[in-house]
C-alpha positions in Angstrom: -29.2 -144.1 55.1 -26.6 -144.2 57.5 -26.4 -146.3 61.0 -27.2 -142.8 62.8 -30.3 -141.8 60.8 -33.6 -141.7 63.1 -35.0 -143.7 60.3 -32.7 -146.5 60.4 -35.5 -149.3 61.1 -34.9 -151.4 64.4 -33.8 -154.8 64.2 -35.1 -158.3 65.2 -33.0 -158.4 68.6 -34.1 -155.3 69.5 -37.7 -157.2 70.3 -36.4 -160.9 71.3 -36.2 -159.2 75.6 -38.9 -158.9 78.0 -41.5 -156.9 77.6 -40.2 -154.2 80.5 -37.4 -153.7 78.6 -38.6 -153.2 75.3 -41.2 -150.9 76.8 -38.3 -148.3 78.1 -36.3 -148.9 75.0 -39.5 -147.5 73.4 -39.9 -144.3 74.3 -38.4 -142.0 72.1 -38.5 -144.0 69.0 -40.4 -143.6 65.9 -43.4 -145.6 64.9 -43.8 -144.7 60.6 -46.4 -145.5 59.0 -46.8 -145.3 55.3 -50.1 -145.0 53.5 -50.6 -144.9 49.7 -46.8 -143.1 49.4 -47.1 -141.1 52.5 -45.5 -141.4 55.8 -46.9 -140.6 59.0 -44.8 -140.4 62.0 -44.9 -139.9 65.8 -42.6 -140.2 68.6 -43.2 -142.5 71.1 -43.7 -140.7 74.5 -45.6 -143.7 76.9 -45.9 -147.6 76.8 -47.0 -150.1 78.6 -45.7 -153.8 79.5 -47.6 -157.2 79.4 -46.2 -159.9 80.6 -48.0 -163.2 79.0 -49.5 -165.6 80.5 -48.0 -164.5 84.0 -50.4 -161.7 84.0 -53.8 -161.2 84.3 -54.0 -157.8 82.3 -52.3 -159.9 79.6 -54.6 -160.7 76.8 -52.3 -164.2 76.9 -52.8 -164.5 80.9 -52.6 -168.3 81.7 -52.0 -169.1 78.2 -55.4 -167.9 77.0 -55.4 -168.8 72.8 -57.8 -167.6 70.4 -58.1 -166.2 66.8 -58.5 -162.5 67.8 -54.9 -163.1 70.0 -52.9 -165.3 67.8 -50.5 -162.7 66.6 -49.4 -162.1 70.5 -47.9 -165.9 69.8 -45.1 -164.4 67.0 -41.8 -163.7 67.4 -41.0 -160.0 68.8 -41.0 -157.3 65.9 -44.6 -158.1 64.9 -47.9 -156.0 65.5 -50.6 -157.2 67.7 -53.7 -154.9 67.0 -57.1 -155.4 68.6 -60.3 -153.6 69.0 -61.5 -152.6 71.8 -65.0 -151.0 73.7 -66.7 -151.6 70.2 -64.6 -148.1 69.3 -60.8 -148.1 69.3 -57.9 -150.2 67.7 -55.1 -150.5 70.1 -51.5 -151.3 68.4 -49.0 -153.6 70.4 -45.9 -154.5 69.6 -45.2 -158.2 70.1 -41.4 -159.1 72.7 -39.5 -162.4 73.3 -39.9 -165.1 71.1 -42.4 -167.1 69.8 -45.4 -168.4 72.0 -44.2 -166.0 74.8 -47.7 -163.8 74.7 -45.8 -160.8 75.8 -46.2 -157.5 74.0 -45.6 -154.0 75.1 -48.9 -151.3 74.1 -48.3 -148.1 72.2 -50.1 -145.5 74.5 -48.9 -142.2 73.3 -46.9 -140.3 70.6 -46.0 -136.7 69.9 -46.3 -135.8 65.6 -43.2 -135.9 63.9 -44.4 -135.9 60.6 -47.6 -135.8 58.5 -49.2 -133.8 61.3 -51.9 -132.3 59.4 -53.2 -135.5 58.0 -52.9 -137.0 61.9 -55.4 -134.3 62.6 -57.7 -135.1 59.5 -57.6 -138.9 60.4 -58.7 -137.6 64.1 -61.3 -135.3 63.0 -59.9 -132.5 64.5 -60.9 -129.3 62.6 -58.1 -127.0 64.4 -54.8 -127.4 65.8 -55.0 -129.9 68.6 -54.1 -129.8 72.6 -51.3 -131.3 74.1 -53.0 -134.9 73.9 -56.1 -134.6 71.3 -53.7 -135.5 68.8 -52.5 -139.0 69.7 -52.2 -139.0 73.4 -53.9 -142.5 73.8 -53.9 -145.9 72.4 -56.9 -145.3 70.5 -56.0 -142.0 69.6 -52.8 -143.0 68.4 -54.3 -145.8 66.4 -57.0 -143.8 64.5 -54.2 -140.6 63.9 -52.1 -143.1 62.0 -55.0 -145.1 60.2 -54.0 -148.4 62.0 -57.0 -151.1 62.2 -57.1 -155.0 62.5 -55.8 -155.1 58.6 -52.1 -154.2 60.2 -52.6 -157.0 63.2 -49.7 -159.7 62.6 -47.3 -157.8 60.3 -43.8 -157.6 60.6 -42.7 -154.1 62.1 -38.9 -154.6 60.5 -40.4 -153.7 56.6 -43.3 -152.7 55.1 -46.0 -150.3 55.8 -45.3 -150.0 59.5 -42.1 -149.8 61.0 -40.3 -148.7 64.7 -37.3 -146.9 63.5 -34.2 -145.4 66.1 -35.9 -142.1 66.2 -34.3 -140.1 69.4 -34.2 -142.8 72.5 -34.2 -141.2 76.1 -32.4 -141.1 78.6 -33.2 -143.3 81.8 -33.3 -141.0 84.4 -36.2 -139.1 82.1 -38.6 -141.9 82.3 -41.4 -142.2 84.7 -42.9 -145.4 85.3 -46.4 -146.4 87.7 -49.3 -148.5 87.3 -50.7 -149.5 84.2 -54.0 -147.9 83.1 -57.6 -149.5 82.8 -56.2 -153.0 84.5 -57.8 -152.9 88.1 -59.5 -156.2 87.5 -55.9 -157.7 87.4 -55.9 -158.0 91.2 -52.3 -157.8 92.1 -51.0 -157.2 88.2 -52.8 -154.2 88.6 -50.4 -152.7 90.8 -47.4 -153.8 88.7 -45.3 -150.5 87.5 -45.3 -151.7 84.1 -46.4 -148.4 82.2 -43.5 -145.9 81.2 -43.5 -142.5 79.9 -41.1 -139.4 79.0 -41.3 -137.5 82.4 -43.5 -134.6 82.3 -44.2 -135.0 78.4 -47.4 -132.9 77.3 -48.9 -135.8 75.1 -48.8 -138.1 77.8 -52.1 -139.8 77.8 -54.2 -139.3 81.2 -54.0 -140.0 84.3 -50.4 -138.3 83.6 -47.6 -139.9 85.9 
């Protein structure tokens, strides 16, 4: 596979920055996931940053520790999966290095691959709207069979892996307030959630 191939799977360093950055470098890459000999692959199209135990939207805000967090503790280039409203499985991908608690959330992803079986995992009996797909943490989650099984792997081998994909540009990413977080007082405000500008699987609000 050569250095220029969107599959070329990203390396430690890559993760080992804040959680901002990571986020941006994001968008645009692919997330594969392989099941039983099949991959399934999206382009990443929105993220969101958490910042440890600086912020209150964090799940690691003021250094909080328990067994459902204790893969946010790795090194960057792990997976950090929780549920979440007794109903979705939201994938993170761990930043920094170890016992940091920053992470950067997988929002949204357009199909790249494996599209049809997306739609299956979904339950989607036609072809879906800009969004049904996986245009949503949860969404995104249950089109790629991801559950807590996945929390705490390593996302540089294996059955899921960020790859180079096609990274964007920075003057083609939007950024605003991160969703669901209002109880985070001032964090709340913090413009820590990115997108592709204007991309149609954007989750909702767009930005």
């Amino acid at each position: 596979m050569s250095a220029s191939s969107p599959f070329k799977v990203l390396p430690a360093d890559f993760y080992r920055r804040p959680a901002p950055e990571v986020a941006r470098a994001l968008l645009g890459r692919y997330l594969v996931r392989r099941v039983e000999g099949r991959r399934l692959v999206v382009r990443l199209v929105e993220t969101e940053a958490y910042l440890g135990a600086p912020d209150r939207a964090s799940h690691a805000w003021n250094g909080r520790r328990t067994p459902r967090v204790e893969s946010l503790y790795l090194t960057g280039g792990h997976a950090y999966v929780y549920f979440i409203y007794g109903m979705h499985y939201c994938l993170n991908v761990v930043t920094g290095e170890a016992q940091v608690g920053s992470a950067v959330l997988l929002r949204a992803g357009e199909a790249v691959e494996g599209g049809g079986e997306m739609a299956r995992n979904r339950g989607l009996a036609r072809v879906p709207r800009p969004g049904d797909l996986a245009g949503g943490p949860g969404k995104l989650c249950k089109a790629l069979a991801i559950d807590r099984a996945q929390d705490g792997l390593s996302l540089l081998a294996g059955e899921l892996t960020l790859t180079q994909g096609d990274p964007v540009a920075g003057y083609a990413v939007a950024s605003g307030p991160r969703i669901g977080v209002a109880y985070a007082k001032e964090a709340a405000t913090w413009p820590l959630r990115f997108a592709i500008q204007g991309h149609p699987q954007m989750s909702r609000p767009k930005l």
